[in-house]
C-alpha positions, 0 to 999 in steps of 0.5 A: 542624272544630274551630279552637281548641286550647289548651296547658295547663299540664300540657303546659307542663310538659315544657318549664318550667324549673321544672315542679313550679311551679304555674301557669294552667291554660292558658298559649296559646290557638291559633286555626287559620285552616288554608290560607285564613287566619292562625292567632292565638295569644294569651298570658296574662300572668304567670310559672311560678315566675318564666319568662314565659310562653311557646309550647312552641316548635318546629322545622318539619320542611321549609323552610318559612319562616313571618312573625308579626305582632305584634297586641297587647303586648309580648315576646320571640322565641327563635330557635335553629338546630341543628347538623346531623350527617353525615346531616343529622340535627339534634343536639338539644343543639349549637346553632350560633345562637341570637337573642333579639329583642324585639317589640312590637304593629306588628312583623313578624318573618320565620322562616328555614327551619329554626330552631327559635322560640318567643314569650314574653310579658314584658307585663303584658297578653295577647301576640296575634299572627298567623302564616302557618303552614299548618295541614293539616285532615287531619292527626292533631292539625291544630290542636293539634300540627300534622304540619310541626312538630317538637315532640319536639326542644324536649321532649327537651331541657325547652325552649330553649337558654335561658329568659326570666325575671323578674329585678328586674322585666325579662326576663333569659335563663336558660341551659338547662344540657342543652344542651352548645354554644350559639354564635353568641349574639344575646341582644338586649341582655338579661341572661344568667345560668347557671342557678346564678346564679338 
């Protein structure tokens, strides 16, 4: 049983805010602890073009609520919840609210169910956490794109409502201009730039 998986940066790529920018080789690195333990997720330092480095980010496709631990360095969680149509089916680009929150080593942030959320490390160290996400052996790709996350949202929209990036040495938020609505804004006391103002 294969535990580790990494996300390079060709993966990254499909959802950076600039793609075509030269980055690591590897952004994450992912340890599954399965059902019995707490996965580990831990960041390189640094930017792609100027974005920190991130997670790929993802929705789970159930309830399932889920607690980081902040082990080691500083960062930024992005939360987002999408609006929903008749059906109940998520709209990919409406956002109905959206949380930027700062954390650092000793903190504990619980995901509601639903929200889509990412890390982003602004630190000049590695960002370490630990999560309680379950982690099905017998899934597909378990450790790499396990089956109660949905990646293909964030891809479809090349990320997140927004982007952290470096502006004059702190993190400051990018919007994301693919998506159309984004309401409920808890931006964490950061800078908020449209994407023209880079």
């Amino acid at each position: 049983m294969e535990h580790l998986a990494v996300r390079t940066h060709e993966k990254m790529k499909e959802v950076l805010m600039n793609p075509d920018a030269p980055g690591p080789a590897v952004h994450y690195y992912m340890i599954r602890g399965g059902s019995d333990q707490r996965n580990i997720t831990v960041w390189e330092p640094g930017t792609v073009s100027g974005e920190y480095i991130k997670t790929y980010g993802h929705y789970h496709v159930d309830d399932l609520p889920e607690t980081y631990w902040f082990l080691f360095g500083e960062g930024v969680m992005l939360l987002q919840k999408l609006a929903v149509d008749e059906g109940g089916k998520p709209i990919p680009d409406v956002v109905e609210e959206f949380r930027a929150i700062k954390v650092k080593a000793g903190d504990k942030l619980d995901i509601p169910p639903r929200w889509g959320h990412l890390a982003v490390n602004t630190g000049k160290t590695y960002l370490v956490t630990a999560d309680d996400s379950p982690v099905d052996f017998e899934d597909k790709d378990p450790v790499g794109m396990p089956s109660h996350a949905d990646y293909s949202l964030v891809q479809k929209m090349h990320g997140f409502a927004f982007y952290v990036v470096q502006k004059g040495g702190s993190p400051t938020l990018v919007k994301n201009e693919r998506y159309r609505v984004v309401t409920a804004m808890g931006t964490g006391g950061f800078t908020v730039l449209d994407n023209t103002a880079q």
